[in-house]
Each structure stands twice: as structure tokens, then as C-alpha cells.
C-alpha positions as semicolon CSV with decimal commas, in nm:
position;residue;x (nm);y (nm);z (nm)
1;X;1,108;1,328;-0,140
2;X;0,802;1,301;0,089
3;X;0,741;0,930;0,142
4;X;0,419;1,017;0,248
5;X;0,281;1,183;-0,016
6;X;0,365;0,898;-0,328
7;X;0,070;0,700;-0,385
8;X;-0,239;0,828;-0,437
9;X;-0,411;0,481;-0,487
10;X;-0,384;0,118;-0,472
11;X;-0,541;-0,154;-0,641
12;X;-0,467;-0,498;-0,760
13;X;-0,690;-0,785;-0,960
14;X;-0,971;-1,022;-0,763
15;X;-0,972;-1,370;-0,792
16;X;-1,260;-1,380;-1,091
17;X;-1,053;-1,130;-1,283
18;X;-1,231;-0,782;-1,165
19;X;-0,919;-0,519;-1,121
20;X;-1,002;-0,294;-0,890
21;X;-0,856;0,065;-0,741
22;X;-0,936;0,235;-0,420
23;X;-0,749;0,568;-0,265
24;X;-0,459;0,536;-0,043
25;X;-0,657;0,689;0,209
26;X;-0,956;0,436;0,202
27;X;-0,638;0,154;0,232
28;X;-0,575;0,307;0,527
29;X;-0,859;0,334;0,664
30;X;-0,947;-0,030;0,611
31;X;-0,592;-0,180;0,706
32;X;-0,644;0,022;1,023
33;X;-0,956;-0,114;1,132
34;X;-0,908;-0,445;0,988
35;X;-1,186;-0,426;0,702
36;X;-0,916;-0,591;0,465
37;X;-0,540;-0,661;0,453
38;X;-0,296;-0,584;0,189
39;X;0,012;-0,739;0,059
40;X;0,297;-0,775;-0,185
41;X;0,475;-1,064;-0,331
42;X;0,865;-0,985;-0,255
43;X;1,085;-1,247;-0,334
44;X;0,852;-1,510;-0,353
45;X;0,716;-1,433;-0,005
46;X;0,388;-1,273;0,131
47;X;0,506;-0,887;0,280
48;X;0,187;-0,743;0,468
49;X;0,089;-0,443;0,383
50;X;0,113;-0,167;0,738
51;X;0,018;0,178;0,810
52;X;0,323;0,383;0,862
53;X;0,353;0,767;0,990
54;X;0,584;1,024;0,873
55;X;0,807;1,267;1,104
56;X;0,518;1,526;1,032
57;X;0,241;1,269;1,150
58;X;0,128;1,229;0,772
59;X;0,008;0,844;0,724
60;X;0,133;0,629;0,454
61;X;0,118;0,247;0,362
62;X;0,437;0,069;0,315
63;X;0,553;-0,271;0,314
64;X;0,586;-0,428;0,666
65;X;0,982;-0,489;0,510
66;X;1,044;-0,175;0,432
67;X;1,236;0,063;0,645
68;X;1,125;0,416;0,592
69;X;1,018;0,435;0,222
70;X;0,721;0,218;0,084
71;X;0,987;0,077;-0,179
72;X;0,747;-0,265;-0,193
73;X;0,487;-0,022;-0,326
74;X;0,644;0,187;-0,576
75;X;0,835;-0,108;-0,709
76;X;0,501;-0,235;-0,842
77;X;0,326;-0,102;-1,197
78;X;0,091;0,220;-1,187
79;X;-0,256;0,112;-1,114
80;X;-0,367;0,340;-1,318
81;X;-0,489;0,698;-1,250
């Protein structure tokens, strides 16, 4: 129910192969300061990845598409955990 509180990390593959997994809360830490930028592939496009805050003040990331809920995000396979 609490869109802030659904991942608990994020990860993806590098471009030699490596997969890699960090916590939500290092993602937001480094898409807030502009250490590195995230994304999805939705419909064929590139969605940035954003910092969103909940009604409690609660960070979260989310796709910069979605409305409230990071649907881009949850849509994609476990990362593992």
C-alpha cells in the first residue's frame, strides 16, 4: 500500500556484462546529487529515473512517467535480494 516503502534495491547489468545491485537509498542519494542517473525502457523510450516524496515525507524513486506509484519500477524483474 505504501508506495514508499516497495523497493528495497535497484540494480541492472553494465555494459561488459557485470550486474550490479545497490539500495534504494544509495539510488537516491546519487540521483539527488547527480553521481549517476537511472532509467527504464517503457515502450521503447528512455523514462528517467526521479526522486519522489510521499504524503508522510518518505522518499522513493519512481519513473519520471509515473503518477504516484513507481509502476516503471515494479513492472521490472526482482534484482535479486
Amino acid at each position: 500500500m505504501n508506495h514508499d516503502r516497495r523497493l528495497l534495491h535497484v540494480g541492472g547489468v553494465n555494459p561488459d556484462g557485470a550486474h550490479w545491485r545497490i539500495s534504494e537509498a544509495e539510488a537516491i542519494v546519487a540521483v539527488e546529487i547527480g553521481r549517476w542517473n537511472f532509467y527504464v525502457i517503457s515502450q521503447g523510450r528512455e523514462v528517467g529515473i526521479v526522486v519522489g516524496l510521499s504524503k508522510y515525507g518518505n522518499k522513493y524513486l519512481k519513473g519520471a512517467d509515473d503518477t504516484l506509484h513507481p509502476t516503471s519500477l515494479l513492472s521490472l524483474p526482482d534484482c535479486g535480494g
